[in-house]
DSSP file (Angstrom, degrees, kcal/mol; ACC not computed):
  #  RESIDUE AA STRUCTURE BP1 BP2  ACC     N-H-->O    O-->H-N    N-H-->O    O-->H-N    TCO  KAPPA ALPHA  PHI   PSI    X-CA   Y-CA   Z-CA
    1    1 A X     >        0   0    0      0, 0.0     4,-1.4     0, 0.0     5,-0.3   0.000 360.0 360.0 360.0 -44.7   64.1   54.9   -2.3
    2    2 A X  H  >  +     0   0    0      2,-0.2     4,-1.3     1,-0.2     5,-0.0   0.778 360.0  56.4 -75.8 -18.2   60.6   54.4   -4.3
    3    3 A X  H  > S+     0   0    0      2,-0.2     4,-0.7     3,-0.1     3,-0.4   0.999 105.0  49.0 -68.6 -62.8   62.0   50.4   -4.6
    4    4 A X  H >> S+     0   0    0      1,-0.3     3,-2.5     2,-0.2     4,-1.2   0.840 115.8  46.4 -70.1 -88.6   62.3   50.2   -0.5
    5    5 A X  H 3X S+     0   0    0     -4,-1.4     4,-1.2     1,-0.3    -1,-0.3   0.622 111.0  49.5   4.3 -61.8   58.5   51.8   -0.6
    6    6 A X  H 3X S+     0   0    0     -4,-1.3     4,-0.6    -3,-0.4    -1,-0.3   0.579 117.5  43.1 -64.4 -17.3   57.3   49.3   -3.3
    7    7 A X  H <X S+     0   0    0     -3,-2.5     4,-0.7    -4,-0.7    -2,-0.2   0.595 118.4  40.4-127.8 -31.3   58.8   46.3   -1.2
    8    8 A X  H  X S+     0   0    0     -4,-1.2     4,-0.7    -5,-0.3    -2,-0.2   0.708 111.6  60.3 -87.9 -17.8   57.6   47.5    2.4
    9    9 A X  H >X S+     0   0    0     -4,-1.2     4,-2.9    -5,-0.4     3,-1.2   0.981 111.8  38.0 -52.0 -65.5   54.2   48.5    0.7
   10   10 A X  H 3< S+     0   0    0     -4,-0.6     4,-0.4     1,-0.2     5,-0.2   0.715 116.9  48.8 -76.3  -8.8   53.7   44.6   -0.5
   11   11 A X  H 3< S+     0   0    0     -4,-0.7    -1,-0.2     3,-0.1    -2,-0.1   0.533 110.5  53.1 -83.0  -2.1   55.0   43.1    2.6
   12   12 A X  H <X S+     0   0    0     -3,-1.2     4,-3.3    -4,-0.7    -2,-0.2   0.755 118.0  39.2 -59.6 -62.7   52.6   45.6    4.5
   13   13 A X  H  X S+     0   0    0     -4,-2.9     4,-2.1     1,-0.3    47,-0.3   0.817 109.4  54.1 -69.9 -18.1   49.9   44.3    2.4
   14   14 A X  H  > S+     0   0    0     -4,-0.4     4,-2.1    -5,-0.3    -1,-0.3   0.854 105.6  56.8 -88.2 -30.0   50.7   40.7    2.3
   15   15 A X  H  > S+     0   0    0     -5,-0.2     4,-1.4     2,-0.2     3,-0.5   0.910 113.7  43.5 -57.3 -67.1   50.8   40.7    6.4
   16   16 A X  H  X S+     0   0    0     -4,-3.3     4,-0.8     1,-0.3    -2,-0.2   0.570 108.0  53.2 -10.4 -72.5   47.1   42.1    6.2
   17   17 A X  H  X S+     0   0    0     -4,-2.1     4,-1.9     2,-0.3    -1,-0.3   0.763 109.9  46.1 -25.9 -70.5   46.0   39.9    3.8
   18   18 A X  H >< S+     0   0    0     -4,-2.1     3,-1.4    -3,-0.5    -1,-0.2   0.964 115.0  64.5 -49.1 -58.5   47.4   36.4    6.2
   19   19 A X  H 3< S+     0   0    0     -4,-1.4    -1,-0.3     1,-0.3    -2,-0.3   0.864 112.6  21.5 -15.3 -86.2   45.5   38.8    8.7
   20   20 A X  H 3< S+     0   0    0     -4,-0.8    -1,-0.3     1,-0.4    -2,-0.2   0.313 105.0  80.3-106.4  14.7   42.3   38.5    7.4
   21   21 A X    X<  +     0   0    0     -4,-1.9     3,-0.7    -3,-1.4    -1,-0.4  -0.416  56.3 118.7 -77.7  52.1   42.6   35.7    5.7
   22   22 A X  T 3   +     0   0    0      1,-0.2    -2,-0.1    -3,-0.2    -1,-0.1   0.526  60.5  79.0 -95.3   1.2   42.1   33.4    9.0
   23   23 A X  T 3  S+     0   0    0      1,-0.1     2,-0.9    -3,-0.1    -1,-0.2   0.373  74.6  93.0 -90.2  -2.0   39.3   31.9    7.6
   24   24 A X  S <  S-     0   0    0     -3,-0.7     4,-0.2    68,-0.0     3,-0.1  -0.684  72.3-129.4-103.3 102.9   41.4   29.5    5.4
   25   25 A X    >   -     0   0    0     -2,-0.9     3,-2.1     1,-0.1    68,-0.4  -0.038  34.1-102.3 -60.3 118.4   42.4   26.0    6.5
   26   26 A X  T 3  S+     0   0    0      1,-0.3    68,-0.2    66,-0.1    -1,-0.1  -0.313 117.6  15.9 -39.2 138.0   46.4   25.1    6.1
   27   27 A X  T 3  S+     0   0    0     66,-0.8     2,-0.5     1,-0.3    -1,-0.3   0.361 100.7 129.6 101.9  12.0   46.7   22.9    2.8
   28   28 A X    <   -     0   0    0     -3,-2.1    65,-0.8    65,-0.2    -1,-0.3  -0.798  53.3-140.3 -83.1 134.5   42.8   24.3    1.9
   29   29 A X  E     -A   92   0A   0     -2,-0.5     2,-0.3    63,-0.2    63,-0.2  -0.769  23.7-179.0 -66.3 137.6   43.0   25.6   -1.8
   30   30 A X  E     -A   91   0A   0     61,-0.6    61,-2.3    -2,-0.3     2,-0.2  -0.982  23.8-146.3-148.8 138.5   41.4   28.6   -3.0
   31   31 A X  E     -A   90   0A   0     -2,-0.3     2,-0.3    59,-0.2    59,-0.2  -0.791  12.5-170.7 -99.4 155.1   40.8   30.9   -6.3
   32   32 A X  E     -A   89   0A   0     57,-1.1    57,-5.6    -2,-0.2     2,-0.4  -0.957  10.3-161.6-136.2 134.0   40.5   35.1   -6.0
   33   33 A X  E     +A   88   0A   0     -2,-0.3    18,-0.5    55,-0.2    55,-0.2  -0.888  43.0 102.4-116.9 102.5   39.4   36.4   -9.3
   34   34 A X  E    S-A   87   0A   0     53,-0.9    53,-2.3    -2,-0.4     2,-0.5  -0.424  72.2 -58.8-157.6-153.0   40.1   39.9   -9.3
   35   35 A X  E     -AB  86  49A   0     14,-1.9    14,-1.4    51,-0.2     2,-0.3  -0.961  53.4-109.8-118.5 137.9   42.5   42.8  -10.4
   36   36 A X  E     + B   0  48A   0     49,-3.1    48,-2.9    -2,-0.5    12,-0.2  -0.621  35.7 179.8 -73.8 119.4   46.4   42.7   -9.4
   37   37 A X  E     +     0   0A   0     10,-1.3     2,-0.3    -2,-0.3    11,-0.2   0.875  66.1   9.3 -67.0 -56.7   47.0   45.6   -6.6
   38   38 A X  E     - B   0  47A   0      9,-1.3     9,-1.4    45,-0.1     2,-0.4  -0.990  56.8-175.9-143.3 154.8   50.5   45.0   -6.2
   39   39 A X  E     + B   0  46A   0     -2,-0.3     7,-0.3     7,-0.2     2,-0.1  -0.972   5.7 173.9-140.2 147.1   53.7   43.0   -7.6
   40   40 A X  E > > - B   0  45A   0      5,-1.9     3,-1.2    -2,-0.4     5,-1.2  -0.484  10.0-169.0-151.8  93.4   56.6   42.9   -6.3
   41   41 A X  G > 5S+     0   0    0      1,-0.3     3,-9.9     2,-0.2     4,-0.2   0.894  81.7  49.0 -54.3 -76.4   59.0   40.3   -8.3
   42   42 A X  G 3 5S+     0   0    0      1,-0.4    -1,-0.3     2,-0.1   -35,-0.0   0.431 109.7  48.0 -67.3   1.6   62.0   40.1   -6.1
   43   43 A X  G < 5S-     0   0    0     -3,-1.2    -1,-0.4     2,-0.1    -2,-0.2   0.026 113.0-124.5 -99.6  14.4   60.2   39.6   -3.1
   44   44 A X  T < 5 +     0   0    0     -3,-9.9    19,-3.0     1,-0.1     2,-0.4   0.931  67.3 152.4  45.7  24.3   58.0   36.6   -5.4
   45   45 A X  E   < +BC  40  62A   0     -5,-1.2    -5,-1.9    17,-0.3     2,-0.3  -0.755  29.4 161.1 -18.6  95.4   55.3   38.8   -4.1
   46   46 A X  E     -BC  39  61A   0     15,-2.9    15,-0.9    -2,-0.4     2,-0.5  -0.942  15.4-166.6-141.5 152.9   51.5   39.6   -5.9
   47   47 A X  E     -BC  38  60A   0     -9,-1.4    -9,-1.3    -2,-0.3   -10,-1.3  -0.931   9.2-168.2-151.3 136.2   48.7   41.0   -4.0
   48   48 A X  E     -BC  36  59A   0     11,-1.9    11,-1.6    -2,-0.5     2,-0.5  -0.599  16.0-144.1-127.2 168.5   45.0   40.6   -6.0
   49   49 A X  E     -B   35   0A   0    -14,-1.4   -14,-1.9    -2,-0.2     2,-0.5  -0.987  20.6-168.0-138.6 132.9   41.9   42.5   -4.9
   50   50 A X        -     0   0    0     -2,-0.5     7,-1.2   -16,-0.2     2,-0.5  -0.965  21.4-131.0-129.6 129.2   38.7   40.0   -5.6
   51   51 A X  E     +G   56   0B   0     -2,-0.5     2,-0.3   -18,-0.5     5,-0.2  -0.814  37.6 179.4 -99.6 118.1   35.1   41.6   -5.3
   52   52 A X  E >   -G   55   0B   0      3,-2.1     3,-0.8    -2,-0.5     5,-0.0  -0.632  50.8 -86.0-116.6-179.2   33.1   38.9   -2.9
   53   53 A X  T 3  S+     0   0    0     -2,-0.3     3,-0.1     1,-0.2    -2,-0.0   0.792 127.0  52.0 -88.9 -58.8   29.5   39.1   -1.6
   54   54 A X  T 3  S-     0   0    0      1,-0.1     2,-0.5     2,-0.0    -1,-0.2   0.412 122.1 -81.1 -74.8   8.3   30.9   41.3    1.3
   55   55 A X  E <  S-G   52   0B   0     -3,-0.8    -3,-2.1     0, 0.0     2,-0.2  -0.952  86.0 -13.3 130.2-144.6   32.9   44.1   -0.3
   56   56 A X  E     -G   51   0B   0     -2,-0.5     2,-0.4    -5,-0.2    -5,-0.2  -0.580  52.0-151.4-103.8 158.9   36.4   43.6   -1.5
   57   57 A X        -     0   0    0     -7,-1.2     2,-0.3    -2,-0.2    -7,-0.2  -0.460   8.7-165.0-130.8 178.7   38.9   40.9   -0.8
   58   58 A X        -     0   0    0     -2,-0.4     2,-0.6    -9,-0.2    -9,-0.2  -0.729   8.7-172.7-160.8 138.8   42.6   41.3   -0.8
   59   59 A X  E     -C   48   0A   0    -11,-1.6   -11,-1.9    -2,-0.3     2,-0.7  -0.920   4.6-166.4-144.5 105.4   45.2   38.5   -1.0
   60   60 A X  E     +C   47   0A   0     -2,-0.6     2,-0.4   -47,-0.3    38,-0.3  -0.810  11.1 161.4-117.9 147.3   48.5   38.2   -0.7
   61   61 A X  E     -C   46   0A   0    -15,-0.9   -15,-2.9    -2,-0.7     2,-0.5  -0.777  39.3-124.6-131.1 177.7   51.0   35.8   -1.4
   62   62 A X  E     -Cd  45  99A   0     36,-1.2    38,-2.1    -2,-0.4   -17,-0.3  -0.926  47.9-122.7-107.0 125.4   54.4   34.7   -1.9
   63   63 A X  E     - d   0 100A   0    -19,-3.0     2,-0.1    -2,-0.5    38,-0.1  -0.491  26.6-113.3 -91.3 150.3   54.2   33.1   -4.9
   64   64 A X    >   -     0   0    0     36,-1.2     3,-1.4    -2,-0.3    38,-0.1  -0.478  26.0-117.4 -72.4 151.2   55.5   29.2   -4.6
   65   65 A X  T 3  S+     0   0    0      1,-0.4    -1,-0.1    -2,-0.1    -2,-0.1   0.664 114.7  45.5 -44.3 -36.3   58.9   28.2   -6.5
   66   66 A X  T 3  S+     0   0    0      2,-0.1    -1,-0.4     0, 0.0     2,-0.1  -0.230  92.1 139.6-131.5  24.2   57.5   25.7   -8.9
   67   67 A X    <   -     0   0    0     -3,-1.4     2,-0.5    33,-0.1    34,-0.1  -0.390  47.6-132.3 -42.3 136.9   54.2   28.2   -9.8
   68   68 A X        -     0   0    0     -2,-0.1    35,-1.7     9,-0.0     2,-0.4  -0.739  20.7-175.4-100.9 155.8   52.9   28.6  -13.0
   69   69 A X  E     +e  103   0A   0     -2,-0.5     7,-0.5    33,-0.2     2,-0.2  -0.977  13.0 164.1-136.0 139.3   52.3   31.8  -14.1
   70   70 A X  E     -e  104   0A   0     33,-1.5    35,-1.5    -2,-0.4     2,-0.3  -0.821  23.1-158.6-146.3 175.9   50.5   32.2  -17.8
   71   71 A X  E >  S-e  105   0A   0      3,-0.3     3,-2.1    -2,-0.2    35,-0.2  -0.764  93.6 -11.3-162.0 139.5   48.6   35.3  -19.6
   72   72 A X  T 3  S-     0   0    0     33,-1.5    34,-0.1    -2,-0.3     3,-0.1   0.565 128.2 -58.3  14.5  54.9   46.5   33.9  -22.1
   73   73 A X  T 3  S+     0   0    0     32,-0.2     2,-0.9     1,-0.2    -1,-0.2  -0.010 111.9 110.1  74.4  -9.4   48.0   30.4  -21.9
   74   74 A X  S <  S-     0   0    0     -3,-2.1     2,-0.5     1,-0.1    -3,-0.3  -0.654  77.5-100.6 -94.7 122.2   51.6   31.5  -22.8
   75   75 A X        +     0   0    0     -2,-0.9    -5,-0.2    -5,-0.2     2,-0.2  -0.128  47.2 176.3 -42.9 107.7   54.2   31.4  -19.9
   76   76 A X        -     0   0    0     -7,-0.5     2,-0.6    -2,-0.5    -7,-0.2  -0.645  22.2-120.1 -90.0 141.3   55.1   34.4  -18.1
   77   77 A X    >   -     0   0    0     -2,-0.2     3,-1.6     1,-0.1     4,-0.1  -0.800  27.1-112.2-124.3 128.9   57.0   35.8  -15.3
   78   78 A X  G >  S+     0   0    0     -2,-0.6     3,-2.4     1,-0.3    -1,-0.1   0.034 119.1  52.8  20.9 -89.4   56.3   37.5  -12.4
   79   79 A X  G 3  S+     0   0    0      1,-0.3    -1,-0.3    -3,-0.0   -40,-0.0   0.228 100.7  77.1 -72.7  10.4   57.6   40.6  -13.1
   80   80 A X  G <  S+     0   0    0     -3,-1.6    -1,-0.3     2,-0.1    -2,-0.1   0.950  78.1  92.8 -61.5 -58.0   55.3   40.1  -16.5
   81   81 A X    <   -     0   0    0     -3,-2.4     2,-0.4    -4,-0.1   -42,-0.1   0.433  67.6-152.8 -60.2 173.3   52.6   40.9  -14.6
   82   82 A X    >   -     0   0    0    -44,-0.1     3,-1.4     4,-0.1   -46,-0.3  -0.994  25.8-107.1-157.4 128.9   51.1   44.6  -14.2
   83   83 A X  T 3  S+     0   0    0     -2,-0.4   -46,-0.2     1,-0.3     3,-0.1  -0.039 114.8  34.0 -40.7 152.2   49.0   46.6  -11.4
   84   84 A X  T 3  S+     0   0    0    -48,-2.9    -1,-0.3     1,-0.1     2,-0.2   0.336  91.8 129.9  86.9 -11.3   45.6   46.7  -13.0
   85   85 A X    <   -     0   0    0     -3,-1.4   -49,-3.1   -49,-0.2     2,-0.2  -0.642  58.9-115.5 -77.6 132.3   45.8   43.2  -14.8
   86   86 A X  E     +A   35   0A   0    -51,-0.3    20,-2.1    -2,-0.2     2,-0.4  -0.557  45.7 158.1 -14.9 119.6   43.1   40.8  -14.6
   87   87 A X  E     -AF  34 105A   0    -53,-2.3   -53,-0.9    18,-0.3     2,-0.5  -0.979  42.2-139.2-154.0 160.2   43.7   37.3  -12.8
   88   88 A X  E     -AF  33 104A   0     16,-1.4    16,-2.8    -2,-0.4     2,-0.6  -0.994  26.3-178.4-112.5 113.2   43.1   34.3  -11.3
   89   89 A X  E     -AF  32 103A   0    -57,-5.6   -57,-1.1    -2,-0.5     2,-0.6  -0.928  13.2-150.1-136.7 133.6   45.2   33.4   -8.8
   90   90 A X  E     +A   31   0A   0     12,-1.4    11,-2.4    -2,-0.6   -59,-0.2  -0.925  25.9 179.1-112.1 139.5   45.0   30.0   -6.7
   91   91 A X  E     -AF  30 100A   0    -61,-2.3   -61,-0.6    -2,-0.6     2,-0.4  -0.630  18.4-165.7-107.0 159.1   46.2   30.1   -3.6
   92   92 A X  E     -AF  29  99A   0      7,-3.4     7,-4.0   -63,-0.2     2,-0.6  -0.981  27.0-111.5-160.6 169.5   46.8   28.1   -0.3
   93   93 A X  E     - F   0  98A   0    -65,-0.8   -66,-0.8   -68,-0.4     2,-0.5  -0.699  25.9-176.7 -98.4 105.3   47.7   28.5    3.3
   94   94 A X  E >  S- F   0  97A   0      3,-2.1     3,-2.6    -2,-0.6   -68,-0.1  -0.795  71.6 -54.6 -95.2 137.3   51.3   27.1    4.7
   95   95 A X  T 3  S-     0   0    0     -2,-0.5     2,-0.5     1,-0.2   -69,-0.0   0.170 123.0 -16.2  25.8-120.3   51.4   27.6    8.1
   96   96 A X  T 3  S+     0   0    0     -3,-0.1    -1,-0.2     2,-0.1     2,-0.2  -0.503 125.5  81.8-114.3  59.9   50.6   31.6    8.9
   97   97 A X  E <  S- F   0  94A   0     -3,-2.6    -3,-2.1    -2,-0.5     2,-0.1  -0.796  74.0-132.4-135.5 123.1   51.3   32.5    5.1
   98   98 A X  E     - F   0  93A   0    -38,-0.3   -36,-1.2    -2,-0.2     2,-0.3  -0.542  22.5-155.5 -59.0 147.3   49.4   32.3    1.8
   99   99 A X  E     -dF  62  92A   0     -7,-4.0    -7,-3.4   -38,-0.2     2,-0.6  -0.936   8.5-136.5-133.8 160.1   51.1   30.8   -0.8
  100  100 A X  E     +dF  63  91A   0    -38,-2.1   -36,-1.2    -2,-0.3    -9,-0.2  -0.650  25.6 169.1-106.2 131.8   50.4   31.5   -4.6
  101  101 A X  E     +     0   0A   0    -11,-2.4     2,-0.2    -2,-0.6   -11,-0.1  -0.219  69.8  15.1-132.0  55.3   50.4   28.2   -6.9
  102  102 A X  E     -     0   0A   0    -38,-0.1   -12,-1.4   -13,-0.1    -1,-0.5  -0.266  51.0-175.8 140.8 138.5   49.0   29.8  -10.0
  103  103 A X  E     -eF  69  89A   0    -35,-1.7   -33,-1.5   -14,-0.2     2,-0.6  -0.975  10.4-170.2-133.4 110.2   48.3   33.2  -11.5
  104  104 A X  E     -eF  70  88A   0    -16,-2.8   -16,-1.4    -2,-0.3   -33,-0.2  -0.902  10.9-155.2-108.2 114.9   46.5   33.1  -14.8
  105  105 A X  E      eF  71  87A   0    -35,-1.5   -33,-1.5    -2,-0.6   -18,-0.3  -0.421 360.0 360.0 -60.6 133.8   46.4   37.0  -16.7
  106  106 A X              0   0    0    -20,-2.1   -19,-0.1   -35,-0.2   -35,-0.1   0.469 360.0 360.0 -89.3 360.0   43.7   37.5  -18.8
């Protein structure tokens, strides 16, 4: 039950996120440097919260196939990753989705 929660929670968030992320051009690249909100590995799932000029940011994506994922240079995997972690994650816009090409953990 708390899985099916955890997995309609980040696909809740990751809709927003496309939401109100309309300001981002398909194939445009972008970094959010922030703290990880939510992960949710088996959905390839991450959702960062990035302090901008305006408040808070939130991004999510579906991370791309071929993504590197590191924490302090050393390869990692998703489900490495941890709420509350520090990151960098570039992103970009496929059609009406962000998609995640890099996560670096601090």
């Amino acid at each position: 039950m708390f899985r099916k929660i955890t997995i309609l929670t980040a696909v809740a968030l990751l809709l927003a996120a496309v939401a109100a992320a309309g300001t981002i051009a398909p194939g445009e690249t972008r970094q959010a440097v922030g703290t990880i909100s939510a992960v949710e590995p088996a959905a390839g799932a991450v959702v960062v919260e990035a302090p901008v000029e305006a408040g808070m940011l939130t991004v999510g994506v579906t991370m791309d196939k071929g993504a590197s994922i590191s924490r302090k240079g050393a390869a990692i995997g998703l489900g490495d990753l941890k709420v509350g972690e520090k990151v960098t994650l570039t992103y970009t816009r496929q059609g009406d989705r962000l998609v995640g090409l890099e996560i670096r953990a601090r």
